[in-house]
Residue, then its C-alpha position, 0 to 999 in steps of 0.5 A: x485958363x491957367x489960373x483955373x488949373x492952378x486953382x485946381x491943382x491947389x485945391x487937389x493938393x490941400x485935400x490931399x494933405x488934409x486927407x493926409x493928416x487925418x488918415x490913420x493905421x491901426x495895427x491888428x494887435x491894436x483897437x483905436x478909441x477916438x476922442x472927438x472935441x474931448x469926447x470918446x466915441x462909443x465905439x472903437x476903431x477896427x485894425x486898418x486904415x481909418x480916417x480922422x476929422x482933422x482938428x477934431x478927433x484925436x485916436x489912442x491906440x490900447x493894445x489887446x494882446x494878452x499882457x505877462x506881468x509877474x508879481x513882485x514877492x510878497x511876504x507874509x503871514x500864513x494861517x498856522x503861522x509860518x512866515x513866507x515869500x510868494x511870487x506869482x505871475x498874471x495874464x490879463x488881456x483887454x476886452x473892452x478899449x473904450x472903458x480901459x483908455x477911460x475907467x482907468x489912468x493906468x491899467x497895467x500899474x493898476x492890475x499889478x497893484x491889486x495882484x499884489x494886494x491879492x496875493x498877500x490876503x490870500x496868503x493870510x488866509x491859506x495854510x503852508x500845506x495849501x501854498x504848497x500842495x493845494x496850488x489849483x484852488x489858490x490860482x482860482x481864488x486869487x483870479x477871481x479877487x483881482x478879476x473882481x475890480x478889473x471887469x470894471x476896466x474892461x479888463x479879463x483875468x485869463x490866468x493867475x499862478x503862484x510861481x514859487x514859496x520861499x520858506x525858512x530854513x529852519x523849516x525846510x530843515x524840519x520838513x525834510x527831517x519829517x519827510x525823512x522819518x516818514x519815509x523810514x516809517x514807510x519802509x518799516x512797514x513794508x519790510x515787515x509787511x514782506x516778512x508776514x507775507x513770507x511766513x505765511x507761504x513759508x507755513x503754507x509750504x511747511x504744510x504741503x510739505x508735512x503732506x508730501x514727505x516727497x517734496x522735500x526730497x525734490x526741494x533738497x535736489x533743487x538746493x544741490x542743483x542751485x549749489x552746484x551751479x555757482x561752479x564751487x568747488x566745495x558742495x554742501x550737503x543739507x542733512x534733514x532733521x527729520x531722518x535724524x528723527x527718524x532713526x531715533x524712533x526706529x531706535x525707540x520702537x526696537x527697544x520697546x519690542x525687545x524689552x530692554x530698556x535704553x542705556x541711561x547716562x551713567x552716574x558721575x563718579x564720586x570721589x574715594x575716601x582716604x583709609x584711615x591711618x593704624x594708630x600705634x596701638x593697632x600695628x603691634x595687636x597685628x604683628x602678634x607681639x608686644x613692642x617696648x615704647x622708646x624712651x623718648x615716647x609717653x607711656x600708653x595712656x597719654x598716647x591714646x587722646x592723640x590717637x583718637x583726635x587723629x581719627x577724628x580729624x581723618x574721618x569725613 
C-alpha cells in the first residue's frame, strides 16, 4: 500500500514538472512562432499561457509593437545638383510573426538597410526645392519603396518622415541673400502699392473738395484742432493758396473795369555816359577872348590831332 502511494506521488510530480518545462508565458506585446521537430506551425501562439510538447516544440517570441528606428544620414546628389545630407526616421510594426521569424534572419537590420537605400535614391531623384518645401509627397514616395520588400516579411511600413536637410553653407548663404532680396522687392512693392492708393484718395478728395470750397475751410479747423492738441506753444497757421489767388483775380478784374492797365516792372536803369571833356580850343571860344598859348605849349595846329584823338578815345 505504501509503495502504491509513493508510486502515485512520483508519478504526479514528474507530470508536474513535464507540464513544468512545457508551459509558456506569452506577453501582450508579443506572438509566439512555434517550431515543432524543426518546423513552424501555421499559426502563432495568442498572449498567455500556452503549452509546449516538451522535447518537441520549441517557441520564439516576435514582438508586435511598433518599432522607431532612425535612419542614419545619407549624403547625396540632388537632381539640380546640390550636394546634400538627409536623416529620416521609420515606424514599422510586425503584422505577420510566422513570415518575419521565417522570411527574414533580421528584419530590423534589414528594414534599416533598405530605408537607407531608399532614402538615397530618393534623394537622386528629388529637387532641393522638393526636400525642403515638397516633404508630404517625399514621405509617401519613400513608404512606399521600403513598403515594397517588407510586405514580403510580414512587415508594415506605418510612417516614414525626413527628420532634417543639411545644406552647404555656401548655399544657406545664397538662399538667404535670395530670401532677403525677395523680401526687399515685397516691400517695394507694397510701399508703392501704399502710395498709388493714397494718390488716388488724395485726388478724389481734391475733387470733393474743388466742389465744396467749404470743406477746406472745415479741413483747416481740423489741422488747428490736431495742432493745438499737441499742448504746443507756437501754433501754425496753414495760409491757403487759393485766397492768395483769389485776391489776385479780384485784383485783376478791378483793373479791367477801371481801364487802366497794371503797373509793369519798371526798367532797369542803365548806366550814364561821361560828358565829354572841352578841348583847348573850345574854353577860350567860350570866355569871349583870345589867350596866348605858353611858351613851352606847341602851336595850335599840332594841338588839334591830340584833341580830336582825345574825343575819340572818350566817346562810347
Amino acid at each position: 500500500m505504501e509503495g502504491t502511494v509513493v508510486a502515485v506521488v512520483v508519478v504526479v510530480l514528474l507530470l508536474l514538472l513535464v507540464l513544468k518545462s512545457g508551459m509558456r508565458v506569452v506577453n501582450q506585446v508579443e506572438r509566439g512562432v512555434v517550431f515543432r521537430w524543426g518546423k513552424a506551425l501555421p499559426s502563432h501562439r495568442q498572449p498567455g499561457i500556452t503549452f509546449l510538447i516538451p522535447f518537441a516544440d520549441r517557441m520564439r517570441k516576435v514582438n508586435v509593437q511598433v518599432v522607431t528606428m532612425p535612419v542614419p544620414t545619407q549624403e547625396g546628389i540632388t537632381r539640380d545638383n546640390v550636394s546634400v545630407k538627409v536623416d529620416a526616421v521609420v515606424y514599422f510594426r510586425v503584422t505577420d510573426p510566422v513570415r518575419a521569424a521565417i522570411e527574414v534572419q533580421d528584419y530590423v537590420f534589414a528594414v534599416g538597410q533598405v530605408a537607407q537605400s531608399s532614402l538615397r535614391s530618393i534623394i537622386g531623384k528629388s529637387d532641393l526645392d522638393d526636400l525642403l518645401s515638397d516633404r508630404e509627397r517625399l514621405h509617401e514616395g519613400l513608404a512606399l519603396m521600403i513598403d515594397s520588400p517588407a510586405a514580403g516579411w510580414g512587415i508594415h511600413i506605418d510612417r516614414v518622415e525626413i527628420k532634417d536637410v543639411q545644406l552647404p553653407e555656401s548655399l544657406k548663404r545664397s538662399m538667404s541673400r535670395q530670401a532677403e532680396a525677395e523680401r526687399e522687392r515685397r516691400a517695394r512693392v507694397i510701399t508703392a502699392d501704399g502710395e498709388f492708393q493714397a494718390a488716388q484718395q488724395l485726388a478724389n478728395a481734391s475733387r470733393i473738395m474743388s466742389d465744396t470750397p467749404e470743406a477746406m475751410q472745415l479741413r483747416l479747423l481740423q489741422t488747428v484742432v490736431e495742432v493745438a492738441a499737441e499742448k504746443n506753444s507756437t501754433l501754425v497757421m496753414p495760409f491757403p493758396v487759393e485766397l492768395l489767388r483769389y485776391f489776385d483775380r479780384a485784383a485783376q478784374k478791378i483793373d479791367a473795369d477801371l481801364g487802366t492797365p497794371r503797373p509793369s516792372a519798371a526798367p532797369a536803369p542803365q548806366p550814364a555816359e561821361a560828358p565829354a571833356p572841352a578841348s583847348v580850343e573850345q574854353a577860350p571860344a567860350e570866355q569871349g577872348h583870345e589867350t596866348a598859348a605858353p611858351p613851352h605849349q606847341a602851336p595850335a595846329p599840332f594841338q588839334q590831332p591830340a584833341v580830336a584823338a582825345q574825343e575819340h578815345v572818350d566817346r562810347p
